[in-house]
C-alpha positions as CSV (number, residue, x, y, z in Angstrom):
1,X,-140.4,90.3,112.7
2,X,-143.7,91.9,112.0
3,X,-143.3,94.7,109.4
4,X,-146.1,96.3,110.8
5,X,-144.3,98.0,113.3
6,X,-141.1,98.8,111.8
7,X,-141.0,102.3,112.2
8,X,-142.2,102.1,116.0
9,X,-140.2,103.2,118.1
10,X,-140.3,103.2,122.0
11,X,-141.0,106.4,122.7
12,X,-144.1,106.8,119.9
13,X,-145.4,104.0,121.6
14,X,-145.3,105.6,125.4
15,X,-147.3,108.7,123.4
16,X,-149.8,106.6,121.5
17,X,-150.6,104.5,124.7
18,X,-151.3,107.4,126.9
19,X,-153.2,109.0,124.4
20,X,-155.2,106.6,124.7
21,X,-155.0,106.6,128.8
22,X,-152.8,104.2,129.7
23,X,-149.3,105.5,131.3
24,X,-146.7,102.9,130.7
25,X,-143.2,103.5,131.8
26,X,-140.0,102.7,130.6
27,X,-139.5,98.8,130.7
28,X,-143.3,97.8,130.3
29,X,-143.1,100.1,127.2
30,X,-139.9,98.2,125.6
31,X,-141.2,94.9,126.2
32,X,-144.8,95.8,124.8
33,X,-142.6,97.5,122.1
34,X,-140.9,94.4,121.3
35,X,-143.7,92.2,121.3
36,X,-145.1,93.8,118.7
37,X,-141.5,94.0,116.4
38,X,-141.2,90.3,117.0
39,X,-144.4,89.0,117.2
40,X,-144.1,87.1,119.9
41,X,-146.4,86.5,122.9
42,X,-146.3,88.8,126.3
43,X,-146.8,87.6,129.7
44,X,-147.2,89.9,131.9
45,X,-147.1,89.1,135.8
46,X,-147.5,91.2,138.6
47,X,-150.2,92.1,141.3
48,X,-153.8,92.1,141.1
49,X,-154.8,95.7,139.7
50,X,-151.8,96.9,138.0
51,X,-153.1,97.3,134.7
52,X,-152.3,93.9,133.1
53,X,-155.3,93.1,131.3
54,X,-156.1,96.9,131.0
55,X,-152.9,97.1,128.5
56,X,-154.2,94.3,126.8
57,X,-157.2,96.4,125.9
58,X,-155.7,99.9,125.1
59,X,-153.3,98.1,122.8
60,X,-156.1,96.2,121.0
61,X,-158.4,99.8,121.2
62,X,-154.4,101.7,120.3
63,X,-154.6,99.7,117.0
64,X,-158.5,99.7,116.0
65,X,-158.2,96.0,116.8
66,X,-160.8,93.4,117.6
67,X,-160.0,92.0,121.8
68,X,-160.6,88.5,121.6
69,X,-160.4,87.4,125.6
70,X,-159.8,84.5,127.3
71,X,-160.8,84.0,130.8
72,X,-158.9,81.3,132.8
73,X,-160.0,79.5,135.3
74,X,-160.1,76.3,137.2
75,X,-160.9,73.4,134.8
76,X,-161.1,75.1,131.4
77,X,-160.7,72.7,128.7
78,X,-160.0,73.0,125.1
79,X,-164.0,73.0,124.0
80,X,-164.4,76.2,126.4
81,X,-161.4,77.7,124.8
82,X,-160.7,76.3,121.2
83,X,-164.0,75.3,120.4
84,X,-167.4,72.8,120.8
85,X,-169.8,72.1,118.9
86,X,-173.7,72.7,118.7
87,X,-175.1,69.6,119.9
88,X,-178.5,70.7,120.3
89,X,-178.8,71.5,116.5
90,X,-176.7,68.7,115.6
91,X,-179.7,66.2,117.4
92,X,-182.2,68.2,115.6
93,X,-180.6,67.3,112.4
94,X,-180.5,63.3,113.5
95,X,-184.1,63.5,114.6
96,X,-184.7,64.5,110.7
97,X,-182.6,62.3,109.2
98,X,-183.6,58.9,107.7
99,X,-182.8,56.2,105.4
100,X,-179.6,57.2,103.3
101,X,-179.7,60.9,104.6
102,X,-178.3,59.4,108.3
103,X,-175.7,57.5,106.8
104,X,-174.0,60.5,105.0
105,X,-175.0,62.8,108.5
106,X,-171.8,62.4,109.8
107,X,-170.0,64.6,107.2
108,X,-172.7,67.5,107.8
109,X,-173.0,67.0,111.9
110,X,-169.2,67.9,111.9
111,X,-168.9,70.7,109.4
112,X,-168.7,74.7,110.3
113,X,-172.3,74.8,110.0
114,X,-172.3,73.3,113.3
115,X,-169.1,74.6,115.0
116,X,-169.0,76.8,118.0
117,X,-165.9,78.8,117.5
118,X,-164.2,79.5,121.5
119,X,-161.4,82.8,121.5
120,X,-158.7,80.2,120.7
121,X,-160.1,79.4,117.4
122,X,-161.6,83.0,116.8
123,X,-158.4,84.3,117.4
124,X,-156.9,82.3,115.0
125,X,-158.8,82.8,112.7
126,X,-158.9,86.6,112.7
127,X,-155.2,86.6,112.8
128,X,-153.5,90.2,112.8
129,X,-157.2,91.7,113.2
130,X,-157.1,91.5,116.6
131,X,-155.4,91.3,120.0
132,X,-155.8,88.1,121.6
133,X,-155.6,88.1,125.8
134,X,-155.3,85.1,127.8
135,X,-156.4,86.2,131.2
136,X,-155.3,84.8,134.4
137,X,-153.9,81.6,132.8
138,X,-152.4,80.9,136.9
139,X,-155.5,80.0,137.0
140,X,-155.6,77.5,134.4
141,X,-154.1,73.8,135.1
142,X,-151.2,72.3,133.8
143,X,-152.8,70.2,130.9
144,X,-154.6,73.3,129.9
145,X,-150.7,75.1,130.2
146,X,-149.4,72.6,127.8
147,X,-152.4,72.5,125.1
148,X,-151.0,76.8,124.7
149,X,-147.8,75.0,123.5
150,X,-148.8,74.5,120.3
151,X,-150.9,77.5,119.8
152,X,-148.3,79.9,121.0
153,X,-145.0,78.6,119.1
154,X,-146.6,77.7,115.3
155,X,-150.0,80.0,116.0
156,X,-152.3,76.4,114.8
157,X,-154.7,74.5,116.4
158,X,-155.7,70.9,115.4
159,X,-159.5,69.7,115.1
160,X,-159.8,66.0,114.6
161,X,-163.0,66.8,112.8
162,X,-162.0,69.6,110.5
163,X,-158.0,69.8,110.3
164,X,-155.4,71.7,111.4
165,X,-156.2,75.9,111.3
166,X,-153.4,77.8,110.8
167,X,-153.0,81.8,111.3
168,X,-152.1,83.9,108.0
169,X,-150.7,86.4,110.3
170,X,-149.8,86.2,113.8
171,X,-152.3,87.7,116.3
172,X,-150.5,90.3,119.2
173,X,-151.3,88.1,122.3
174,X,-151.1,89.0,125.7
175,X,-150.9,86.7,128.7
176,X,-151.7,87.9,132.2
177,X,-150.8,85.9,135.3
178,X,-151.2,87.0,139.1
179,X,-148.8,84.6,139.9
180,X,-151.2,82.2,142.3
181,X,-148.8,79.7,140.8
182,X,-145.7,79.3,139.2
183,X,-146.0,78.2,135.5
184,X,-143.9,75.8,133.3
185,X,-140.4,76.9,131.8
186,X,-141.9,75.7,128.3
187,X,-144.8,78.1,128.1
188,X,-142.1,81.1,129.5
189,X,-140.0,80.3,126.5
190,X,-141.9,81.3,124.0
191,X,-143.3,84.6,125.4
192,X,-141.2,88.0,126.2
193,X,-141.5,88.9,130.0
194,X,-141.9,91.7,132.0
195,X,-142.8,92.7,135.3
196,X,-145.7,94.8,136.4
197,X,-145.1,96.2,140.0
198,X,-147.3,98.6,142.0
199,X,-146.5,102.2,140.1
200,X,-144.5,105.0,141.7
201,X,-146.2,108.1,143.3
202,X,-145.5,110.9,140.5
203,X,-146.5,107.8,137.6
204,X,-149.7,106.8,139.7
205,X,-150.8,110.5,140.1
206,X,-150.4,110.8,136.3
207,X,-152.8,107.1,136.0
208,X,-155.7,109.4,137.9
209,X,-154.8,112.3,136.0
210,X,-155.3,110.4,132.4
211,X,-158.2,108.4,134.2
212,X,-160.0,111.1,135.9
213,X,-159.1,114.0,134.8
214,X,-162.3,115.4,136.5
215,X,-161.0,114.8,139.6
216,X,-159.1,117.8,141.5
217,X,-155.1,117.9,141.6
218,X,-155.2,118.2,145.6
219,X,-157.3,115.3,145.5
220,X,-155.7,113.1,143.7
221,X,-152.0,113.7,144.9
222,X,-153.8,113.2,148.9
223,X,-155.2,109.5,147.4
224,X,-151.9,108.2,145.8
225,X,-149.9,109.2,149.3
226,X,-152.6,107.5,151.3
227,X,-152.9,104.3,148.9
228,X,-149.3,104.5,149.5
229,X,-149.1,104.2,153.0
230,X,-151.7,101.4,152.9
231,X,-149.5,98.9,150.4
232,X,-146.7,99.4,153.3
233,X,-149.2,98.0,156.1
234,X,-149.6,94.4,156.6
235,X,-153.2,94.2,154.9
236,X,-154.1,90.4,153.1
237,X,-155.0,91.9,149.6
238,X,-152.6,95.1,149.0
239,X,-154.6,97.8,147.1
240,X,-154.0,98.2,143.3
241,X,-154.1,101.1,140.4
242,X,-158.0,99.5,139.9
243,X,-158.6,100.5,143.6
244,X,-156.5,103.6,143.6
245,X,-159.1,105.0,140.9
246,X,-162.2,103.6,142.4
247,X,-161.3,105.6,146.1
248,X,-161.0,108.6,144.1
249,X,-163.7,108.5,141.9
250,X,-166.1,107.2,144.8
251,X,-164.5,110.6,146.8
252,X,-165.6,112.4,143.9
253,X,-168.9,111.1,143.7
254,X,-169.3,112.5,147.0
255,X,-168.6,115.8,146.6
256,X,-165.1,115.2,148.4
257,X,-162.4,118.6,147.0
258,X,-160.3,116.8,150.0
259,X,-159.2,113.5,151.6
260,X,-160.5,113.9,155.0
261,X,-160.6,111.5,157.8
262,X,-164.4,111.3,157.6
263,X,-164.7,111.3,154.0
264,X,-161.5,108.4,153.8
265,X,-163.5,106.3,156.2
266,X,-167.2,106.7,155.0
267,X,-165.4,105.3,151.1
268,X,-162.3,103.2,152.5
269,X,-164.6,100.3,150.9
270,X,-163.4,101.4,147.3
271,X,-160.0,100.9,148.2
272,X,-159.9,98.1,151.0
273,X,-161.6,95.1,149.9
274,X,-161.3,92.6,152.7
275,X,-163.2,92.5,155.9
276,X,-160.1,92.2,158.2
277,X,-158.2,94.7,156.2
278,X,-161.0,97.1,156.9
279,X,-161.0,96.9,160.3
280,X,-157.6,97.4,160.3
281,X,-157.2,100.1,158.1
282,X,-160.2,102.2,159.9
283,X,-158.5,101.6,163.1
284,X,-155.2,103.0,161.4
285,X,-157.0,105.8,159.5
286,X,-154.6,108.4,161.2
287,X,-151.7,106.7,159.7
288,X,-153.2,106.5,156.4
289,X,-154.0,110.1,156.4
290,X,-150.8,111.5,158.4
């Protein structure tokens, strides 16, 4: 249990986070909460644009904290997230070497003077100084999936050419996943869980609120009810918090003090990102509006 957070409590935490803009409720505070008591890993699942990878960097931001992300995606390999080393000054160093000098070169081609440290490593390395995210590790394949194993239960990574590299002090990590695919029982075990679903009206209105607090009341309550009735049509890429705060800031841009049907179509691109979605939502503006 990390004794940094001992005196933590649930409610404390809901404060410091929104302080800090982000409006967490109840459950996604406990398990964030006990993440941090336990020091284990967080995956958080849930749609695209609910604030996953956003919480990841208002806890590291919540905590003077260095983020330290990893993107996912198709193909990543341990030398794009652990590390690689520097291969054009390493043939520089071979191209000077002669004699007795390139027998011994081995010792200084692999040393740190030549390592290229990935977030894996960095992460490790900077232990409790920062917050490490994992971004989109659906993404990710199932070799990469298992090489996390021994990361995230002993916090070490193992370099043939330098060791193993073990963490003083646990890192907070955060895992995000938009659930493209479902991943392995062995990775779940050794992170908490939670859950992040589309937010209710009064806690969304609150988002824009701590977001854009520029942005008028009327506004801002007319945007949530019409995102609203947009995630209950049948539209290929439902609209999240990200696009929720786009439509109103682009209304506000614009001079909007209301949502109405000309300004919602002439800036339905900040919320509906899809060209069939579009058509359909522009055909169906009076619904959205009603």
């Amino acid at each position: 249990m990390s004794d940094h957070f001992e005196s933590t409590t649930r409610e404390s935490l809901t404060a410091d986070l929104a302080e800090h803009g982000y409006i967490a409720d109840r459950g996604l505070a406990t398990a964030v909460l006990l993440a941090l008591k336990l020091g284990k890993p967080l995956l958080l699942e849930g749609e695209v644009g609910v604030g996953k990878t956003e919480l990841a960097r208002t806890i590291a931001a919540m905590l003077g904290r260095e983020l330290i992300r990893l993107q996912c995606y198709e193909g990543i390999d341990m030398h794009h997230a652990l590390y690689d080393w520097d291969y054009a000054r390493q043939m520089l160093l071979v191209r000077s070497l002669s004699g007795a000098d390139a027998a011994a070169s081995d010792e200084v081609l692999f040393s740190e003077r030549f390592l290229l440290q990935r977030p894996l490593l960095q992460a490790v390395r900077a232990g409790d100084r920062c917050v490490l995210l994992i971004d989109e590790i659906d993404r990710a394949d199932d070799e990469f999936e298992a090489f996390l194993l021994e990361l995230l239960s002993d916090f070490q990574v193992t370099i043939p050419e330098v060791g193993t590299v073990r963490a003083e002090q646990r890192p907070i990590v955060i895992l995000t996943s938009n659930r493209t695919r479902e991943l392995h029982d062995a990775l779940k075990r050794r992170c908490l869980y939670t859950w992040i679903g589309f937010p209710e009206a009064d806690r969304e209105v609150q988002i824009l609120r701590s977001r854009l607090p520029e942005v008028g009341e009327a506004l801002t309550e007319q945007v949530v009810r019409a995102v609203n009735r947009l995630r209950e049509m049948d539209l290929e890429k439902l609209p999240g918090v990200a696009e929720t705060i786009d439509w109103a800031q682009s209304l506000d841009a614009l001079g909007a003090s209301s949502l109405s049907q000309d300004a919602a179509l002439d800036t339905l691109g900040a919320v509906v990102k899809d060209r069939d979605d579009l058509q359909y939502a522009t055909q169906s503006i009076q619904d959205v509006l009603a």
